[in-house]
C-alpha positions in Angstrom: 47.3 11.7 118.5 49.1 10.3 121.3 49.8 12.1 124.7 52.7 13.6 125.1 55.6 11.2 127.8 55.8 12.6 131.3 58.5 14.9 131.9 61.6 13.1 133.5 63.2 14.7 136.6 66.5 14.9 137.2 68.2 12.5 139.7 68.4 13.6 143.2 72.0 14.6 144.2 72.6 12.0 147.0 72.1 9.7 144.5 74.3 11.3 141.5 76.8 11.3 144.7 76.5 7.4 145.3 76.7 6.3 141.7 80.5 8.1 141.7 80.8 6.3 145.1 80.5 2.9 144.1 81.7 3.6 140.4 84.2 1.0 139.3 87.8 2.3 140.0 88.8 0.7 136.7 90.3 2.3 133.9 88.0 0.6 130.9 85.0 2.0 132.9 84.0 5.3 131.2 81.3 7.7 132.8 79.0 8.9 130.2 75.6 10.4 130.0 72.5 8.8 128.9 69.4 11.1 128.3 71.2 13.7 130.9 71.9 11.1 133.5 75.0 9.5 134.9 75.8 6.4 133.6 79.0 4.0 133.1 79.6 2.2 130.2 82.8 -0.3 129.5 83.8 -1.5 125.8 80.3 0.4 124.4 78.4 -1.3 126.7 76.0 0.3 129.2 76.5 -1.5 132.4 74.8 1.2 135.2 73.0 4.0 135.3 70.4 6.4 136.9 67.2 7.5 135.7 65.1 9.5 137.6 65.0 8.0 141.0 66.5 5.0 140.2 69.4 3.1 140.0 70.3 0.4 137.7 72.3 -2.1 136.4 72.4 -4.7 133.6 73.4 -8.3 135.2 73.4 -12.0 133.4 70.3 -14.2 134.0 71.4 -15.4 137.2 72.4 -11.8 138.8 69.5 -9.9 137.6 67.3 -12.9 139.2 68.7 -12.9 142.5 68.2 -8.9 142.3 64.6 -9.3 141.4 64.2 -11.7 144.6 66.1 -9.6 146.6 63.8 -6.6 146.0 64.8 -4.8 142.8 62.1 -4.6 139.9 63.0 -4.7 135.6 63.9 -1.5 134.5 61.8 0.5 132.8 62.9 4.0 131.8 58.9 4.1 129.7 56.0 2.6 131.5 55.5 -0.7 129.5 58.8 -0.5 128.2 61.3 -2.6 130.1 65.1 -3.0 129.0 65.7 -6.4 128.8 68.8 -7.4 130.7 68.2 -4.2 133.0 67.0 -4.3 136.8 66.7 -1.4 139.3 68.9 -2.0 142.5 66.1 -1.9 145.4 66.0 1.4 147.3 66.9 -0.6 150.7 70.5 -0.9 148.8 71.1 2.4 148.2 71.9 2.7 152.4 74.6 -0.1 152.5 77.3 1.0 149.7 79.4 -2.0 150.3 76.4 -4.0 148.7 75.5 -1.9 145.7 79.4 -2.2 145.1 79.3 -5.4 144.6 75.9 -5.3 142.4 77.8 -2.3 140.4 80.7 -5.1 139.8 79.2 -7.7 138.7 77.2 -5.8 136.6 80.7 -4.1 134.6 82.1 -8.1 135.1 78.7 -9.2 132.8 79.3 -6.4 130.6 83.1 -7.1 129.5 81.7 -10.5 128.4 79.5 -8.7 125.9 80.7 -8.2 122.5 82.3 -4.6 121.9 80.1 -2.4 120.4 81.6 -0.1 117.8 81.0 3.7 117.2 77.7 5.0 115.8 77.5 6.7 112.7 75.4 9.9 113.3 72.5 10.5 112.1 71.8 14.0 110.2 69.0 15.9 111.4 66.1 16.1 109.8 65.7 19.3 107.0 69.8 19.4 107.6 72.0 19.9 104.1 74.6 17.6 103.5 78.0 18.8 104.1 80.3 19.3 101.3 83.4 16.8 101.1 86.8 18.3 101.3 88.9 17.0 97.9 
């Protein structure tokens, strides 16, 4: 049997209050929540988000380079389990707003090049009875 994931916390509310701060001012950007944290998605993509402590962004090869040299690190919301396409915006960042704006952007600019991504279906639970269909 294998142990059971750490418990994750719930992001500090300075940084909940920065993620609205630099949140595109763009009507196709749609605030969501992902595993009960703040995230913004745009066509049914997930651009930026925070989890735990962190905050990240999804960038093109370039971008999420030059983040990576600049300090940031892949994200991985599992250790071991990194989302590819994903960085975390170094801590250092999270003091100049002007700066994480612009990561912010050209992480939602990245994301409207990505295909849309259509509605799920959802899934029924497990031991749940099919609902009858209405004739």
């Amino acid at each position: 049997m294998s142990p059971a994931p750490p418990r994750w916390k719930r992001s500090p509310s300075e940084l909940v209050a920065l993620f609205e701060a630099v949140f595109p001012d763009d009507t196709r950007a749609e605030r969501r929540q992902m595993f009960g944290y703040p995230a913004g998605f745009v066509n049914g993509n997930l651009f930026t988000g925070l989890h735990q402590d962190d905050f990240m962004v999804r960038l093109g090869e370039d971008d999420r380079a030059a983040l990576l040299d600049a300090g940031g690190r892949p994200f991985e919301p599992m250790p071991g389990r990194a989302m590819h396409g994903y960085a975390v915006v170094p801590t250092a960042l999270h003091r100049d707003r002007r700066r994480l704006a612009v990561w912010v952007a050209r992480a939602f600019e990245h994301a409207l090049t990505l295909p849309r991504k259509g509605k799920r279906a959802v899934k029924p639970r497990a031991g749940s009875k099919p609902r009858a269909r209405k004739k």
